[in-house]
N, C-alpha and C positions, 0 to 999 in steps of 0.2 A: 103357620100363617102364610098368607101370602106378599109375596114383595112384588115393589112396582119401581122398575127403575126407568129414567125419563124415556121416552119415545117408545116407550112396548106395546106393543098391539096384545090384543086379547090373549091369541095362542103360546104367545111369548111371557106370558107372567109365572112369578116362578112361586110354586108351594112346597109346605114345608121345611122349610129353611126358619134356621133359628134367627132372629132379626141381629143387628151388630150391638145393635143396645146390650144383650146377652149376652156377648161373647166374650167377656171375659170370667162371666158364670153361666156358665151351661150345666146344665142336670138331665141327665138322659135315665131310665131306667136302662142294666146291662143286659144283654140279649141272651146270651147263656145261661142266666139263673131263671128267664121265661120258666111258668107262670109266678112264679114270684115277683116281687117288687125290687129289686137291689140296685139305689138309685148311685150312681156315678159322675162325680165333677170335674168336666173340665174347662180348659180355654180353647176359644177356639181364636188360631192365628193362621192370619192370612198366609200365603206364600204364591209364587206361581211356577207352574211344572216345567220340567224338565226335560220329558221324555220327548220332545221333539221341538220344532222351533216355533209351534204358537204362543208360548209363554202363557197359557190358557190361567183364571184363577182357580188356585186350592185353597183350603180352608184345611189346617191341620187339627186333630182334636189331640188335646195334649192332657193327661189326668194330671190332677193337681196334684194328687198322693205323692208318686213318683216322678214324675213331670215327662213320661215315654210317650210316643205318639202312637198312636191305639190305630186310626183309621185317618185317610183325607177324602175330601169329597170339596165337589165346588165352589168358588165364591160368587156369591148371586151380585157383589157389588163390583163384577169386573167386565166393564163394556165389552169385551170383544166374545168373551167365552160364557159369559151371564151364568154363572153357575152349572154348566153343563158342560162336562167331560165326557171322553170316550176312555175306550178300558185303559189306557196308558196314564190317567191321573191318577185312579186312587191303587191301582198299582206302584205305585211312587211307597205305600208302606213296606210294602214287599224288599223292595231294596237296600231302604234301614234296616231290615229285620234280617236280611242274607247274610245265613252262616259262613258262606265264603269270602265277604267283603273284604275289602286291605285297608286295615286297620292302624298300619305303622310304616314310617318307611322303611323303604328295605332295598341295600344295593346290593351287587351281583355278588360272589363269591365262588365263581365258575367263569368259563366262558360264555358269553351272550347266546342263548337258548337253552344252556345248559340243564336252568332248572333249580341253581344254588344260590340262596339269597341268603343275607344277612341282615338281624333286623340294626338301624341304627339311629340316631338322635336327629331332628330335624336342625338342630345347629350343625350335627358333623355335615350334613347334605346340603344346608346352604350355603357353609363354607367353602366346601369343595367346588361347587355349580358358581357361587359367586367368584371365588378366586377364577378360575377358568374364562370367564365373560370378561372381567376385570383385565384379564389381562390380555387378550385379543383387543381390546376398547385402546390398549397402553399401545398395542403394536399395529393398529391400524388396521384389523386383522375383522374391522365390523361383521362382514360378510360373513364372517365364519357360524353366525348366530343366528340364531333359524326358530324361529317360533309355528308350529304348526297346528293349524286349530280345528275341528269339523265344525256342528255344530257349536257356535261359540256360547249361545246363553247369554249371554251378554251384548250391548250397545256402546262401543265407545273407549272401553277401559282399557283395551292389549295396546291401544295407538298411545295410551299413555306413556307404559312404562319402554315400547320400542321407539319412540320419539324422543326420550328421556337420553336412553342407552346409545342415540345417534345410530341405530340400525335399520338398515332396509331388510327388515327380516320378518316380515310378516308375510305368509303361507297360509294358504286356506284349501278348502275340500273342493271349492266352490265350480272348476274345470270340469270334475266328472260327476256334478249335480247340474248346476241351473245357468253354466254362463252360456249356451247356447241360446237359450231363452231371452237370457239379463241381454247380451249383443245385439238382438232385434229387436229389445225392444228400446234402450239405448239411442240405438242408431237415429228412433221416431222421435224421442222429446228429451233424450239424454240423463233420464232415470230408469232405473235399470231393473225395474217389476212392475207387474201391472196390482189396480185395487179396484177389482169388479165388484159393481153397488149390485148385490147380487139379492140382496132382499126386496128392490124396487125395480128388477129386471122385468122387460116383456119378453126376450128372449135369452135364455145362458148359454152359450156356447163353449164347452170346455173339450180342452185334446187330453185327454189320457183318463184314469180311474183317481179323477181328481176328488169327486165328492167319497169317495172309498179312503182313498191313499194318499191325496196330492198334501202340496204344499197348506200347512192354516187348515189341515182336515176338519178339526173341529169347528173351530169358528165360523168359516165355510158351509162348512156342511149342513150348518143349522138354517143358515139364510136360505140356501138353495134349496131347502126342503119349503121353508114359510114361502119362497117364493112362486114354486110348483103347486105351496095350498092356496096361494091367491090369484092362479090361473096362468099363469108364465110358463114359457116351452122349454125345455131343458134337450140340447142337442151334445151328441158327445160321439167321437172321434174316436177311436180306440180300435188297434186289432181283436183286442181282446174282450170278452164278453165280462164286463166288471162289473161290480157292487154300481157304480154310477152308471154304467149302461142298462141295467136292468132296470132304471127310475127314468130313464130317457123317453122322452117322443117322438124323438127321431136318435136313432145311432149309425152310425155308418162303421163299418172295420175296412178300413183302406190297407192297400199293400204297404208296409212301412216306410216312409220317407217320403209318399207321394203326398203330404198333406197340403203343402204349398201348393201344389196344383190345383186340390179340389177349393182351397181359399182362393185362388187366385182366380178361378172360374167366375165365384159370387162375385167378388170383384168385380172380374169385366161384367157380367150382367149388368151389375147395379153402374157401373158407367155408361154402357151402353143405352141403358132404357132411364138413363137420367134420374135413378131415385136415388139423388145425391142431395147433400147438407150441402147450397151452392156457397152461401153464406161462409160457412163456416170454410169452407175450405179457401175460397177466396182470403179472410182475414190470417186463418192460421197455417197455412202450408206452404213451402217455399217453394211454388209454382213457379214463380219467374227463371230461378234459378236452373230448373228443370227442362225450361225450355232453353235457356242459355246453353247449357250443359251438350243436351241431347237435339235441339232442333231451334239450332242457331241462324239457320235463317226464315225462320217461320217469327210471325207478329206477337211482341210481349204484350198481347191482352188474354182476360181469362176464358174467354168463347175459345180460341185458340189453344191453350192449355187442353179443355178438356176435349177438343178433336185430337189434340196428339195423343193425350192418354188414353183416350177409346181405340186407337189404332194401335198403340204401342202394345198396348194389351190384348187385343183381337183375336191370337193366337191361342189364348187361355181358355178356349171354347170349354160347353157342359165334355162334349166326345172326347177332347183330349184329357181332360181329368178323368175322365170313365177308364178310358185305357191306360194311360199311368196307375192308378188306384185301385180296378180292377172292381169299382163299385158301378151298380148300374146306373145308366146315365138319368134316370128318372129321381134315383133318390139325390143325386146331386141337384138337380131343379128344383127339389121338394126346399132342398137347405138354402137354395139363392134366395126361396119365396119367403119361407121365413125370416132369414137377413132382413129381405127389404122388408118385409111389417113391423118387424122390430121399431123404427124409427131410430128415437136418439134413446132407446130403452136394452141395447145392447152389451149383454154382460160376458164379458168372453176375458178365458185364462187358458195358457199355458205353460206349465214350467217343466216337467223333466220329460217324459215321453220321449214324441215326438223330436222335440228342439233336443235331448240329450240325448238321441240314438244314433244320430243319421248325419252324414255327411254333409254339411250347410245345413243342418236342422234348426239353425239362427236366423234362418229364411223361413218357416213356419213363423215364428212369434212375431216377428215383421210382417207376414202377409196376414197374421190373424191382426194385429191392430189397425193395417190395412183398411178394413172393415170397420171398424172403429171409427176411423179418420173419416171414410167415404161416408157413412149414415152421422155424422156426428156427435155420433155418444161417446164424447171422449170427456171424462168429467162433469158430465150429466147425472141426475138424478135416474139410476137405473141402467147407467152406463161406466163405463170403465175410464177411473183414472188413472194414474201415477200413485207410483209406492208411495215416494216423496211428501205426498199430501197429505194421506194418513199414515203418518210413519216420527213419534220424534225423538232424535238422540239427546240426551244430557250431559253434559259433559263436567266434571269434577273443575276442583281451583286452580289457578296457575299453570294451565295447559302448556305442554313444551312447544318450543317452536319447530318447525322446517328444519331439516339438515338436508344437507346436498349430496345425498350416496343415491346410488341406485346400480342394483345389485342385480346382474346379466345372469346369474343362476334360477330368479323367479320371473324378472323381465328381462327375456331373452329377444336378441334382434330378431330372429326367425317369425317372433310372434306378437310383431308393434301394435296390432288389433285385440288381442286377448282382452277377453273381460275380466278375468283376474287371473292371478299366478299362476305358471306352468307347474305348478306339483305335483300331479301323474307323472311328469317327467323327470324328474328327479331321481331316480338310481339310474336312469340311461345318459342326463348328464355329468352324476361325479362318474359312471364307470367309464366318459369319455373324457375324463380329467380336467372338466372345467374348472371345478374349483374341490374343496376340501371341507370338513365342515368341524367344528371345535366344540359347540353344543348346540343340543338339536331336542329341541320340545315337542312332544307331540301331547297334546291337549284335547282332552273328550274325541279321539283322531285315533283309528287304527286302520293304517294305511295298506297293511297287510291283508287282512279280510274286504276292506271296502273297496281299495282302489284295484284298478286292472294289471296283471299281471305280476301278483304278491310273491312270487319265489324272485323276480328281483329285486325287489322291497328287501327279500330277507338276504340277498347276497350282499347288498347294502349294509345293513342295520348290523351283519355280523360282522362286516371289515371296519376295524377300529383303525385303519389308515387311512379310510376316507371319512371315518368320524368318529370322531374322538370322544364323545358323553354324549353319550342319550338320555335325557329326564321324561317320563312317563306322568304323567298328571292325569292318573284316571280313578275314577270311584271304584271301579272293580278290573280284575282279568281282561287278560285281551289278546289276539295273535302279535299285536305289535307291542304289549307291556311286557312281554315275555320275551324281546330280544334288547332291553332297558336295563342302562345301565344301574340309574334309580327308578325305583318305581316309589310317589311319592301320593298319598292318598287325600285325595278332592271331596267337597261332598255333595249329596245331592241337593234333590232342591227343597229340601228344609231343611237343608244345612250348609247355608252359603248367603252372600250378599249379590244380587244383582239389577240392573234397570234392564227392562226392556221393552221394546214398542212395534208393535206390528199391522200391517194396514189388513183388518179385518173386516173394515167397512168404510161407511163415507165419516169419521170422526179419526180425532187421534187420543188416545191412551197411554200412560206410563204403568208399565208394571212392576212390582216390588220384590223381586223374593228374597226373601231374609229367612234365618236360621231358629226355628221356630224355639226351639229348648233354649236357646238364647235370650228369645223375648220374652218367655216365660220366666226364666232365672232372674230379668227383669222386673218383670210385674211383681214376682214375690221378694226382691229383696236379695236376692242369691247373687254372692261377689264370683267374677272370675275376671280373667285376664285377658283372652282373648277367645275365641268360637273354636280354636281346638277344646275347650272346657267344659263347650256346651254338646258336642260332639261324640260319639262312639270314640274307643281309643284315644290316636291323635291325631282324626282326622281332621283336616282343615279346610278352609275356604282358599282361594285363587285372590283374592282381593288382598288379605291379610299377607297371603305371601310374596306378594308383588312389591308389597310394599316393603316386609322385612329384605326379600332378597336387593333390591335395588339399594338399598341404604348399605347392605354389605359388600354393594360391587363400587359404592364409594362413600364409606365410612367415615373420611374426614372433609368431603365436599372439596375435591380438587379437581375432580372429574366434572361437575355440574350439576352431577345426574341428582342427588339429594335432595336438591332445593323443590325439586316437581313432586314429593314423597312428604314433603315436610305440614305441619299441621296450619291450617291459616289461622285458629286461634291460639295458637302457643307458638308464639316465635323460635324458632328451630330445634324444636321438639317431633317428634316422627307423629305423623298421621294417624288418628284412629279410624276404624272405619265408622263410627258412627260422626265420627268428625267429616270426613268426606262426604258421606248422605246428606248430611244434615246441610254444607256448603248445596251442595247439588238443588237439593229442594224447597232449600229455602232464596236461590240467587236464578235459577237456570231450571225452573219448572212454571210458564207462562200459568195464573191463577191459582198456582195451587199456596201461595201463602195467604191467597187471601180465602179460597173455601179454607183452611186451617181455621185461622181465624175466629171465620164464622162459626165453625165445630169446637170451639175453643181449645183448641190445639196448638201446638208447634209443628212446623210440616213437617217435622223429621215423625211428631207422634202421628201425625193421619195417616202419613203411609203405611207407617207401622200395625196401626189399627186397621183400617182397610185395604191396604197391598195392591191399590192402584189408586188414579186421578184420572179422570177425563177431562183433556185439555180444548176439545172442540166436537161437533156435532153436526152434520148436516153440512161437510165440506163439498162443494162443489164451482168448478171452473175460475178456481187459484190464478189459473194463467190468464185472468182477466182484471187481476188485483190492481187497480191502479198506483203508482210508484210514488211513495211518498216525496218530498220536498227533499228528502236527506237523502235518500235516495237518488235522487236528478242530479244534487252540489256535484259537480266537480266532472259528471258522465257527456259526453257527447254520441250523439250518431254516425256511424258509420254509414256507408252506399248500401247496407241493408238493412236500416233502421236501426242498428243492434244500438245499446247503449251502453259504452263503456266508460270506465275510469283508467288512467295512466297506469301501466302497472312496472316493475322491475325486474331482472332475471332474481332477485331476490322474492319475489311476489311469489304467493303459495295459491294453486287452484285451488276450490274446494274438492270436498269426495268424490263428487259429477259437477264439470260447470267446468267454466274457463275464467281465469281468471281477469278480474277487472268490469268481468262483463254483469248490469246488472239487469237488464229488461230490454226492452223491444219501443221503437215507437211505429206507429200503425199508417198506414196513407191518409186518415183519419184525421194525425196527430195526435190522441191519445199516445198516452205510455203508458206499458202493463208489463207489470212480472214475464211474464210467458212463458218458457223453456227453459232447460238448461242445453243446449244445443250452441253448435257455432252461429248460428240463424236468430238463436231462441224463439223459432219456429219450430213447428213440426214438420222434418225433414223428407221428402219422399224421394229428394235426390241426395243422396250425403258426401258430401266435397270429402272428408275424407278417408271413407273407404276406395275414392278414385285417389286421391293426393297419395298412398300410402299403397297404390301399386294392382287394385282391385277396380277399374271402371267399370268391367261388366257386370260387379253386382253391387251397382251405387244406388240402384232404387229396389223397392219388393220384386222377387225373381221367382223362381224355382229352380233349385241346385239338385239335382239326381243324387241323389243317396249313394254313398258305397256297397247296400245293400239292395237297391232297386234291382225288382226283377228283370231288367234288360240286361244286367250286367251279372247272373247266375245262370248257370248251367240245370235247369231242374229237369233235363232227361235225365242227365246222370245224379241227381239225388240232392243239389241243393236244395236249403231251407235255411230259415233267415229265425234267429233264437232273437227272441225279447227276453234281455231282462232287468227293464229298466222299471218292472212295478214290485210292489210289494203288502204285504197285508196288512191291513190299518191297525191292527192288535202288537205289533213290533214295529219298532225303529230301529237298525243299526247295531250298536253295541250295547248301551244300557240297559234293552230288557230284556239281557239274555240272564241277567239277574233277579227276574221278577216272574214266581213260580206260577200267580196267575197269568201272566201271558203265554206263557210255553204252555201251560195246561190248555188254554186256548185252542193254540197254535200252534201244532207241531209236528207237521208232515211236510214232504217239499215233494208235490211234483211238478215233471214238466207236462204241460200241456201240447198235445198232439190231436189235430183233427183227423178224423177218422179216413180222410181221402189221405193220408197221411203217414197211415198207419201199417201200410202195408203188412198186415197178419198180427199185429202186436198184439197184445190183450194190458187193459189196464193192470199195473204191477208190475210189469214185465220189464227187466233190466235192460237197458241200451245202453251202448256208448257214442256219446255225443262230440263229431271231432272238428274242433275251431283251426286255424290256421295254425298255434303254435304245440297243439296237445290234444288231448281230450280229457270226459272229464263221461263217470258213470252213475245213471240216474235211473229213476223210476218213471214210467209212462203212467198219463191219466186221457186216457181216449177221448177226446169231448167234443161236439160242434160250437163249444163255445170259445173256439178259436179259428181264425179264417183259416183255411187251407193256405201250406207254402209256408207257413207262420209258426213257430213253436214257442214257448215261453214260461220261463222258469223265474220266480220269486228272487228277489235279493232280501231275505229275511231270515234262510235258515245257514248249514252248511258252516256252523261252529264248531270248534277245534283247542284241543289242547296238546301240546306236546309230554308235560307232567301233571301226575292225579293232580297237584295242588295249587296249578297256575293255569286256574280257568273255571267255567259256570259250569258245574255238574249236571244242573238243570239242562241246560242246552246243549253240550258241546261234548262229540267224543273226544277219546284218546285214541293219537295218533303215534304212526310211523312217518319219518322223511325222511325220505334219501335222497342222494343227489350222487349223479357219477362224473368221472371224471369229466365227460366231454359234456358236464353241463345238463343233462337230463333230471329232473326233479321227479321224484316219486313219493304221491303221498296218501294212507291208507289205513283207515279206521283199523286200529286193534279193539275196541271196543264202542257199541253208540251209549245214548245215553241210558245209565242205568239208577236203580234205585241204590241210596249211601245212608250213612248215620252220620246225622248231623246234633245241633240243637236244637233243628226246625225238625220236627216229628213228619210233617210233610214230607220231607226228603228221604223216609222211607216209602211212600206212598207214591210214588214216580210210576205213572202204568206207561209212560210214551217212550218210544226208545229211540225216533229216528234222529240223529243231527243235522242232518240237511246233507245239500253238495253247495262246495264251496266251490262254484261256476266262474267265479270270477277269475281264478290262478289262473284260467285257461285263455282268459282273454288278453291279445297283446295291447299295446297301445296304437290311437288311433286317433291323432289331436288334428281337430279340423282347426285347417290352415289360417281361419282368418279369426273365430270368435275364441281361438285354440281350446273348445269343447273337445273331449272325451267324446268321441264317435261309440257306442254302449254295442249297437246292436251288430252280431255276427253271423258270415256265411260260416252255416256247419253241414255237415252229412250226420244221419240218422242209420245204425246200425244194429242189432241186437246184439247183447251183450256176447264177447269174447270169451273163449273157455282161459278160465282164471282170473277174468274181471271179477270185481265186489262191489258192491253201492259204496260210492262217495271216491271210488277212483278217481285221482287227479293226475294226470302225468303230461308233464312238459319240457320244451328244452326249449332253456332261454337265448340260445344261439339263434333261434328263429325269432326271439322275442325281439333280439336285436337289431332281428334284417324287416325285423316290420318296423319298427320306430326309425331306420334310414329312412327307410321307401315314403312313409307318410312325412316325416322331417325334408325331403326332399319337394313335398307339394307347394312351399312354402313361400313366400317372395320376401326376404329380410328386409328391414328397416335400417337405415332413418330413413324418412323422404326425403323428395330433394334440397329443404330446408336444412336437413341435420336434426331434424324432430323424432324421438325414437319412439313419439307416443302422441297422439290427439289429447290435448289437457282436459277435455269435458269426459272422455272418459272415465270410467270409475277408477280410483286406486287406491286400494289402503295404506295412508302413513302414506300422505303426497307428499314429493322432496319439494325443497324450491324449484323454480321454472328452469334455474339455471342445468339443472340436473337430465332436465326435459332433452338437453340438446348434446350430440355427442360430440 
């Protein structure tokens, strides 16, 4: 059949799909007994995927007979992903079905990496892990608790139970992914991602192998293609020759870091030759404040304004981006002329790239909304908004309040600007004795393989004096569950409870995923206890154990922490989780009890049945909202419109925003929502990146890369290694589990242009050497990489120390050593080969390479102000060494440590001159009170 869900154009309707009416009887003929008839029943339940952070919908087919999950494939009724996956959803059976999955807990019985586990009861593990927390909590000892999460899956919920617990222990990946990105783009309107309406785009503008690999691939992906078939330009930024540069009209491969220049070019163009949104900029940009700041004795009108900024910027000619970029100056003009046809129809993203490579590459996602601002598509139909807007969290009953800690091991004074936690840094701060750690989670998170410079991760992870339990919460194997004290098993994602919401276009959406055998056990009648029941072994959900361990770290409610755990319909009885959903969607999901309703549902059953809601449609220019009546009680105007309410050092900011503050009022006199900003403008001068020690880069700039060509040597052999992309068929850790993607995908070379190559032949072994090591790879000769440029995949380069603690599929087995002065050495004993499992596949294994795990070799390189992971490195290019081998890593972290001074030294510490260790509009998870704010 075909389905039509609201606002689909022609190309976008979806066939074949069973309608929802059916799903809870579906009858398929089985495809095996072909040509025969041999019809099979099952349900089909919603869920939504896991394999990366779109939260895209699945649809699980679950047989009646036995109630196992056969196949997934999409859900047509879920706004963002409309029934259409990339290979990473229905992959998703693959990982229920992995012979190697961890199945039970199991604590160490060796030394950490050893290799010796024991299996034991989820009471002895919660007991131990809850006594531990318990009693840091008794001795004040907060800090010592560390939740570490990557991808989280989730919306809302970890704030719960560390807000509960009175910890500033929330830890994220988010430093050496997007907060270089998130800080620029922040700084413009105080939400910290861009939501390009990229299906009503005249022009897309993206930096990296975004429609390939970026951020919301799928989702994305699909717009930016309908938008390409309805006649829109598609521009893209990349050194590298990708899957999204190959669908481009225009590409350019700039030298790495130089992107801000070549935005900043358009820019001045489109100021200079006045094809500016006057309008718009007049109402929403804190011009005045710009000229105050910078040209304090020039006239506060706006004619005025835009003479200083066409001078200011004057110096950002096409020739100077040509020479920084090394792109010719004509196709830089080709891209200004585009810009300005665009109008207010301009769709432009970026998230890791650029912004995560490069030294101020937080000055890219700023000079790219730049652009934005100047044409004013900023919340436009076809233009770019705010995450915020299409973006919504949920939040569960009796939310805890504010505590007042704030914990110098993740917000550290050195890094009063950081968009979120220093946690790349972290083995260089315990190994300089800042503090000590007593339990330490790491969640869907293996810090080891992802983050940079993992042989200090592991010199860490193995000293039990500077931490004392490690808890593992992962669905499968991993470099970093392998130096865990528990390894305690998660499920995936239909087999778990979660919300979540992502700005995949101009609406907002909630997604559902719940633990599909579960709601089947349901429908027919089938009793259990809790979703380890419905589960392989005793695996379990994150939600369920949040809730049991918090009740065991305060049992009799003396602590407080209980009462945020407890059921709102049974008076001090512990929470179920469908007691929680059910609070959630029926009090804190805006319309969906009343489409329920109308479906004659309970909103805990619509979700259930359909595994999402769409809360809005066709959201555009939010910062225009006029301020309700309740809104206005009790706010006044400041000397720059802003509209505030009274607040307390007890007063909580929100996640982005400042406290008290609720809107703007206009010269106008209207009042409107606006920003979250200090301004609640859009800021092109930012008070506090100058208030906090940084005046020269208070407005869009260009910051020189650590890796710009001015600053290499390439007579003598420099070259600059990307490896900030990766291939759309893998994420991370999870699908090193999933036999269809490694069949896929399963080569790792570095890419080398042939002006480059001086003699190599594709194949051919080099060793590749970064500041603190090298690391030995395979060459792929290609012109589809600029010259000066190499680059290597973060996808492959999986690793096990023993047969039984890791993805056979992916990862060999290794050696490592380490000598005394510090030197690590680490060296395939075997790659991937064919094993006997009780997947018959697992004989059938043809691919053998594991990758090179590139990353050991890279030290740390936290830029100073957004404290982003600087990704990309000066290397030399060598042919391989007599007694080199593929996948040679060898490093010594004595250098690791003289780079994380040198860069720790760029840094200007905080507080300002207030005593403020942080701007409160900034993003922070698990915000303390204000009081907290101040040191």
């Amino acid at each position: 059949m075909t389905i039509d869900l609201p606002g689909m154009r022609n190309h976008e309707r979806l066939r074949n799909y069973p309608p929802p009416e059916t799903w809870d009887h579906h009858v398929e003929n089985d495809a095996r007994a072909h040509p025969r008839k041999v019809p099979r029943e099952f349900m089909l339940i919603p869920t939504t995927c896991f394999n990366c952070e779109s939260a895209c919908g699945l649809l699980a087919y679950v047989e009646k007979k036995d109630l196992s999950v056969t196949k997934v494939t999409g859900n047509p009724a879920h706004p963002g992903s409309r029934g259409r996956n990339c290979a990473k959803g229905p992959a998703t059976v693959n990982q229920l079905d992995d012979p190697e999955r961890i199945l039970h807990p199991l604590r160490r019985a060796g030394e950490r990496g050893e290799g010796k586990w024991e299996r034991v009861s989820w009471d002895e593990a919660l007991d131990d892990i809850a006594a531990r927390i318990r009693q840091a909590i008794l001795e004040d000892r907060h800090d010592e608790v560390l939740y570490h999460v990557g991808r989280p899956g989730e919306d809302g919920f970890a704030e719960r139970f560390l807000q509960a617990w009175g910890v500033d222990g929330h830890n994220s990946h988010t430093n050496i992914c997007s907060s270089g990105a998130r800080f620029g783009y922040t700084l413009w309107g105080g939400y910290d991602r861009p939501s390009p309406d990229h299906a009503n785009a005249k022009v897309m503008l993206l930096l990296s192998s975004h429609l390939e690999a970026g951020h919301y691939f799928n989702p994305h992906a699909q717009r930016i293609m309908e938008a390409k078939q309805d006649g829109a330009k598609l521009v893209v930024l990349d050194p590298r020759m990708s899957n999204t540069a190959s669908h481009a009209d225009l590409w350019l491969a700039p030298w790495p870091g130089s992107e801000a220049a070549i935005l900043l070019a358009v820019a001045s163009y489109l100021i200079r030759t006045r094809q500016l949104a006057d309008g718009y900029l007049r109402r929403w940009v804190n011009w005045r404040t710009y000229l105050e700041r910078l040209h304090p004795d020039a006239p506060r009108d706006f004619a005025t304004f835009l003479d200083r900024l066409e001078s200011d910027y004057a110096s950002y000619t096409f020739e100077f981006a040509a020479q920084e970029s090394r792109v010719p100056v004509e196709r830089i003009e080709e891209l200004a002329r585009i810009v300005a046809g665009a109008g207010t129809r301009l769709a432009a993203h970026v998230w890791r790239a650029a912004a995560a490579g490069n030294l101020g590459g937080w000055q890219v996602a700023r000079s790219l909304f730049f652009l934005n601002v100047l044409t004013g598509s900023v919340g436009t139909e076809g233009g770019t908004s705010p995450n915020g807007w299409n973006k919504f969290v949920a939040h569960g009953p009796n939310m805890p309040g504010a505590h007042e800690r704030w914990n110098e091991l993740l917000w550290p004074r050195e890094y009063p600007l950081s968009t979120n936690e220093m946690s790349f840094l972290l083995p260089h701060f315990l190994a300089d004795g800042r503090a000590r750690l007593a339990v330490y989670f790491s969640r869907v998170y293996n810090p080891v393989w992802t983050n940079p410079d993992g042989f200090m991760w592991m010199e860490t992870l193995t000293d039990t004096d500077r931490l004392g339990c490690h808890v593992a919460l992962t669905p499968n194997w991993s470099e970093t569950a392998a130096y865990a004290d528990y390894v305690l098993p998660m499920g995936h994602s239909t087999e778990r409870h979660d919300t979540q919401s992502y700005e995949t276009h101009a609406g907002r959406w909630l997604g559902f995923r719940q633990p599909v055998r579960r709601v089947a056990m349901d429908k027919t009648g089938q009793s259990y206890t809790d979703t380890r029941d419905a589960n392989p072994g005793e695996v379990w959900e994150e939600n369920e154990f949040w809730f049991e361990l918090s009740w065991r770290i305060d049992p009799d409610g003396e602590l407080g922490i209980r009462r945020y755990f407890e059921s709102p319909y049974r008076s001090g009885e512990k929470v179920t989780v469908d007691e929680y959903y059910r609070y959630v969607f029926e009090n804190n999901v805006p319309g969906l009890p009343e489409k329920a309703k109308e479906a004659g549902l309970t909103p805990l059953e619509y979700m259930r049945k359909y595994g999402v809601v769409e809360i809005d449609s066709g959201l555009y220019r939010l910062d225009e909202r006029p301020l309700t009546p309740a809104e206005l009680d009790g706010a006044e105007a400041d000397e720059q419109g802003v509209l505030r309410r009274p607040t307390t050092p007890d007063s909580v900011p929100p996640l982005i925003g400042e406290a008290g503050a609720v809107g703007v009022r206009h010269d106008d006199g209207t009042a409107t929502m606006g920003w979250l900003t200090p301004s609640r403008k859009l800021e092109i001068y930012s008070d506090a990146v100058a208030d906090f020690g940084w005046p020269e880069h208070a407005t869009p700039g260009y910051v020189e890369s650590h890796v710009s060509w001015n600053r290499l040597d390439e007579d003598a052999g420099d070259l600059v290694l990307m490896p900030t992309f990766r291939l759309p068929t893998l994420v991370h850790t999870r699908s090193g589990n999933a036999k269809y993607l490694n069949e896929i995908s399963n080569t790792h070379p570095l890419w080398v242009n042939p002006e480059n190559a001086g003699g190599l032949a594709t194949d051919d072994l080099v060793r590749v050497r970064t500041e603190i090591g090298y690391f030995v790879a395979r060459v792929w000769v290609t012109p589809g990489i600029r010259p000066g440029v190499l680059a290597l995949s973060h996808h492959m380069g999986r690793w096990r120390l023993h047969e039984q603690d890791g993805s056979r599929w992916v990862s060999g087995l290794v050696d490592l050593q380490r000598s005394d002065e510090g030197v690590w050495r680490l060296r395939y004993r075997k790659g991937v080969r064919p094993f006997a499992s009780s997947d018959a596949d697992s004989s059938r294994i043809d691919w053998d390479d594991p990758g090179v795990h590139q990353n050991l070799a890279f030290a740390v390189h936290p830029d100073p102000l957004s404290g982003a992971h600087c990704w990309h490195q000066k290397v030399r290019l060598s042919p391989a060494e007599p007694g080199d081998e593929y996948g040679d890593v060898v490093v010594d972290t004595r250098k690791s440590r003289a780079v994380y001074r040198e860069w720790l030294e760029r840094t200007r510490p905080g507080p300002n001159a207030d005593g403020l260790r942080r701007p409160e509009f900034l993003m922070r998870p698990v915000k303390p009170k204000r009081r907290a704010y101040h040191v």
